[in-house]
C-alpha positions in Angstrom: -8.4 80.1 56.1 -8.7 83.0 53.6 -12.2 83.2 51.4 -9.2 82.5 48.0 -7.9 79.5 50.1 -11.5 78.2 50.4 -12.3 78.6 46.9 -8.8 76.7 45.7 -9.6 73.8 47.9 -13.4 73.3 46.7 -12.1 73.6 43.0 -8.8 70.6 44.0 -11.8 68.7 45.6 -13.9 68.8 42.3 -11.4 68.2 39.8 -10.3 64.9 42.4 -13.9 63.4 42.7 -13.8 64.4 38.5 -10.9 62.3 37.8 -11.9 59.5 40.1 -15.5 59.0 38.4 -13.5 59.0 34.7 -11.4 56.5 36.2 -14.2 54.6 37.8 -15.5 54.8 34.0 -12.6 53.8 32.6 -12.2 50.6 34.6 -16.0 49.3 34.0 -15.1 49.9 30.1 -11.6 48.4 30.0 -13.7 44.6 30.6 -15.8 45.1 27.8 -12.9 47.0 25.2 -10.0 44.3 25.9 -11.6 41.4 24.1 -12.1 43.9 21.0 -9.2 45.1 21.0 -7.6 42.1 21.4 -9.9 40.0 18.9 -11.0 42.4 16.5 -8.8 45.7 16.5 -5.4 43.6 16.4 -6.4 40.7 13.6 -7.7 43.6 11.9 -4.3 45.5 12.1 -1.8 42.7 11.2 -4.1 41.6 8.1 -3.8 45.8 6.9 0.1 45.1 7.4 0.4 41.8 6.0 -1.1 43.7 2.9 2.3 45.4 2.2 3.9 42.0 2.3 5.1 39.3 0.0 4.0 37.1 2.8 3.7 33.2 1.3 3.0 30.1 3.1 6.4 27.6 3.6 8.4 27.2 6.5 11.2 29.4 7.1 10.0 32.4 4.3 11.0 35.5 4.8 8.8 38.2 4.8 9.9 41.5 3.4 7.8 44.8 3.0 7.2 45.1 -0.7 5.2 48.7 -0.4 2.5 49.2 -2.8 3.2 45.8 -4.7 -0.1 43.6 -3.8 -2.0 46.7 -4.8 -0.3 46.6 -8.1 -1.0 43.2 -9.0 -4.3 43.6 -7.6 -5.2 46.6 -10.3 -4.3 44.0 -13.3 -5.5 41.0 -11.3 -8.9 40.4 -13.7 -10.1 37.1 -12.0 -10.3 39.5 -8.6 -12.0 42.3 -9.7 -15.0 39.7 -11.7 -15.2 38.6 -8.3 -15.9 42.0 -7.0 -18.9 42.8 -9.7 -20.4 39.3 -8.8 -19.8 40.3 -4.9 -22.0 43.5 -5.8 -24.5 41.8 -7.6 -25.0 39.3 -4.9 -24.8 41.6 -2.4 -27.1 44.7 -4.0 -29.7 41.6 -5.4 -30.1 39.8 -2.1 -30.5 43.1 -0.2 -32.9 44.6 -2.5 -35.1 40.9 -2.5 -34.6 40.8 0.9 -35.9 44.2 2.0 -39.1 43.9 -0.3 -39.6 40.5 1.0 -39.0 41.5 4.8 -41.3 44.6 4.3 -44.5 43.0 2.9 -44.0 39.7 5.5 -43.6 42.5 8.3 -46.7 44.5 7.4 -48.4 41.2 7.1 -47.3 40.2 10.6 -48.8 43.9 11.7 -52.1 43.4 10.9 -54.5 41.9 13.3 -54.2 38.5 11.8 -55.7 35.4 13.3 -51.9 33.3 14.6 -50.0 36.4 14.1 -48.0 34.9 17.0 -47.2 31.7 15.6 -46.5 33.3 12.3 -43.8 35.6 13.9 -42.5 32.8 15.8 -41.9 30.6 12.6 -40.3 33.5 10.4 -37.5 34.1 13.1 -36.2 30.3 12.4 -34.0 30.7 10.0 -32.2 33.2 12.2 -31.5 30.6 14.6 -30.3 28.4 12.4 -26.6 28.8 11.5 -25.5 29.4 7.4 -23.8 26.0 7.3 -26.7 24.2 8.2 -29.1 26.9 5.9 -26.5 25.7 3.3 -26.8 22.3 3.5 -30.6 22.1 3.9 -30.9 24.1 0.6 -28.5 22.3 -1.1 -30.3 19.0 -0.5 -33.2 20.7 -1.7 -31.6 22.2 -5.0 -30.2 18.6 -5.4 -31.0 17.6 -9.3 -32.0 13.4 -8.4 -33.8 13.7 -5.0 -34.2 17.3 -4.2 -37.4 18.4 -3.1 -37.5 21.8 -5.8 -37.4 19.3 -9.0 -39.5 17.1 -7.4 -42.3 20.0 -6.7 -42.1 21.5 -9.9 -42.3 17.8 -11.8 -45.4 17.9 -9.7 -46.5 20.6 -11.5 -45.4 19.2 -15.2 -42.2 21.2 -15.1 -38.5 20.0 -15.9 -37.8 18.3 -13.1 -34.2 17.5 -13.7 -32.5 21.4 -13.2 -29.2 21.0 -11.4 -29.3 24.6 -9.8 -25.9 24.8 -8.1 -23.9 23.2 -11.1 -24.6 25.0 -13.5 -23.8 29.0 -14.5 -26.9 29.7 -15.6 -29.0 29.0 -12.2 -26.5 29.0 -9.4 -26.0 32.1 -8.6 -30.1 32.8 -8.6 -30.8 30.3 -6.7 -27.5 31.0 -4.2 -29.4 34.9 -4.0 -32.5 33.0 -3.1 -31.2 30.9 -0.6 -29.3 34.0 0.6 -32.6 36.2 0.9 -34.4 33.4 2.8 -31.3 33.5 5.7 -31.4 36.8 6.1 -35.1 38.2 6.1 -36.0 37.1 9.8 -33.6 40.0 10.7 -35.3 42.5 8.2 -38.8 41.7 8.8 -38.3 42.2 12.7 -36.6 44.9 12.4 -39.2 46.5 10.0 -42.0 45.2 12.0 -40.4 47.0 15.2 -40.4 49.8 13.6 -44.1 49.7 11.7 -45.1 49.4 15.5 -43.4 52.6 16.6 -45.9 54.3 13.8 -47.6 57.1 15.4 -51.7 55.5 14.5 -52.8 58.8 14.7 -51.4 60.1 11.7 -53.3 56.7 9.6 -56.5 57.8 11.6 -56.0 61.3 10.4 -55.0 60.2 6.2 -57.7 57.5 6.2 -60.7 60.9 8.0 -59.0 63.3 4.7 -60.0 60.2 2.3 -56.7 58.2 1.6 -56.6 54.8 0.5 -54.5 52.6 1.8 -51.6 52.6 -0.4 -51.7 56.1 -0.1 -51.2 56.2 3.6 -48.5 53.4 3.2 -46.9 55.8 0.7 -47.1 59.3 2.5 -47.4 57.4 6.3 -45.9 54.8 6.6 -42.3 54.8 4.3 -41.3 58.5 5.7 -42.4 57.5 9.3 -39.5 53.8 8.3 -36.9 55.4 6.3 -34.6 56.1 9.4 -35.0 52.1 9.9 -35.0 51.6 6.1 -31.7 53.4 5.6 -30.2 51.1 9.1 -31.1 47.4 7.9 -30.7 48.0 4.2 -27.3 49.4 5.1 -26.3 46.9 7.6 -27.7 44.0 5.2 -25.6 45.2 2.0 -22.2 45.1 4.4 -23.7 41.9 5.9 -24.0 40.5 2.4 -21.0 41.6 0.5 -19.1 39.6 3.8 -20.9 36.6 3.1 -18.9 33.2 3.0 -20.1 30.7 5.0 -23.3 30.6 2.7 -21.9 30.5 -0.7 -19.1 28.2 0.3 -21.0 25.3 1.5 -24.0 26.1 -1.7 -21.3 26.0 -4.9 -17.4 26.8 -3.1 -17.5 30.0 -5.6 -18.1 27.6 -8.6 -20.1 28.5 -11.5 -20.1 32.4 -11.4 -20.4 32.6 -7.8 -17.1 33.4 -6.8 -17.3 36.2 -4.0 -14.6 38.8 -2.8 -14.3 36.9 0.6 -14.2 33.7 -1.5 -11.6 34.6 -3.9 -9.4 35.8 -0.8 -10.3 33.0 1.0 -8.7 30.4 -1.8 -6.1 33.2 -2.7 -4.6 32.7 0.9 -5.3 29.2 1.9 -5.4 27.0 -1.3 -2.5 29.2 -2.7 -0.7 30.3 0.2 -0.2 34.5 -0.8 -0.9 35.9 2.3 0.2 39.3 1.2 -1.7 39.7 -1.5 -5.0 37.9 -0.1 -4.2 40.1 2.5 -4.2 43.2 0.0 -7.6 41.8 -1.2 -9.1 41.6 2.2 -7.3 45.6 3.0 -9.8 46.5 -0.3 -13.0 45.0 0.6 -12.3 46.3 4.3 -12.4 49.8 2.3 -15.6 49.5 -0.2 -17.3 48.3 3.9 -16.0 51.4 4.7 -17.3 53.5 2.3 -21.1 52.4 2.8 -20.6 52.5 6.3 -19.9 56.2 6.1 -23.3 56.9 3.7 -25.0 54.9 6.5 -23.5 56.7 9.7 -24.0 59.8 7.9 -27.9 59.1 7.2 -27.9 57.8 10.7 -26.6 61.5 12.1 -29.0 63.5 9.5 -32.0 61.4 10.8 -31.3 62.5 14.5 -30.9 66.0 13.4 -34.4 66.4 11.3 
């Protein structure tokens, strides 16, 4: 055998123990991808198409492609797009309250506090709990007769007779604060991971050159958190703007607190217009979209610097 014939048989070799290792990795990945595919890519696919639809609920209806129509409608469709600037308002109100919150309980839970591991232990409870039950609790709480808020704050010689989820005026505050209470046990751990991965050097070093201790927060610890920062504050505004459970159980979108998912939600199933709930559902999917870029984008400049 030629030196040429040696070299053409060592480079068939390689590119056959290549391919067998991609297809090695291909079969450990197919497990894992079929279920997405199959219960997240697909449902995700037919709702974008029954978007272009005059899809309605009845037996035997015929649904016919109807192109841009749903978006039409939607552009003149008022009661949607109110629903949409209270969606933002929920959504940009509970994240803000929520990261604020999260990041003072979290540098709280840093410090070398006397049942700092009971205290972490009790704010991860409402994550375990799921938003129906949140929902119920607080609504039993909120109630106007019996509910435990009225009855603290007649305690205190306040009106004791507020009916916070029937009325326009209070329920969507108090649906933001029951909202911000389900959702900071993810915040605060994920701030208080990262507050632990701050190098203590560089607070040794600020607090030797004189700086107080908001100024070492300030110039320490923010920079050292905005990669995490930008990641939960992100994930929590898409997390938010999605919410349904929560605000359906607290008012059923009553008394300005009818959300995007909401409004699609009775659009589809109280109403039976599929194609155009579906249409709703295609924009919201969209506006997700959009953040989710800013955040993958901050996500590939923090690697870089």
């Amino acid at each position: 055998m030629s030196a040429v014939d040696v070299v053409v048989a060592e480079r068939g070799l390689r590119r056959r123990s290549r391919f067998g290792a991609e297809r090695g990795a291909w079969l450990l990945f197919l497990p894992a991808m079929l279920p997405i595919l199959a219960f997240s890519v697909w449902p995700l696919l037919q709702g974008i198409a029954l978007g272009f639809t005059n899809a309605t609920a009845g037996r035997d209806v015929v649904v016919e492609f109807n192109g841009v129509q749903n978006y039409v409608d939607l552009a003149g469709y008022e009661l949607f797009w109110n629903s949409f600037g209270i969606g933002l308002i929920w959504a940009f109100s509970v994240t803000l309250i929520q990261f604020v919150a999260s990041l003072c309980l979290a540098l709280l839970l840093n410090a070398n506090l006397w049942g700092q591991g009971v205290a972490r232990t009790l704010a991860l409870i409402p994550w375990a709990m799921p938003p129906v039950i949140i929902a119920i609790m607080w609504r039993l709480m909120l109630h106007p007769t019996y509910g435990a808020v009225n009855g603290g704050m007649g305690a205190l010689g306040l009106p004791d007779n507020i009916n916070w989820l029937g009325q326009a005026s209070t329920a969507l505050p108090a649906a933001i604060v029951v909202g911000v209470w389900a959702g900071m046990p993810q915040t605060t751990i994920t701030l208080l991971a990262g507050l632990q991965g701050v190098n203590a050097e560089l607070h040794e070093a600020a607090q030797i050159d004189g700086a107080s201790t908001w100024q070492r927060f300030i110039s320490v610890t923010l920079p050292a958190l905005r990669p995490v920062i930008v990641a939960i504050t992100t994930l929590d505004f898409i997390n938010n703007f999605n919410s349904f459970a929560l605000v359906y159980v607290l008012t059923a979108g009553a008394w300005g607190t009818m959300l995007p998912m909401l409004f699609a939600y009775n659009e589809a199933f109280r109403y039976g217009n599929f194609g155009l709930a579906s249409a709703m559902g295609n924009v919201i999917v969209i506006v997700i979209t959009f953040f989710l870029f800013f955040y993958l984008r901050a996500q590939a400049k923090g690697r870089e610097s």
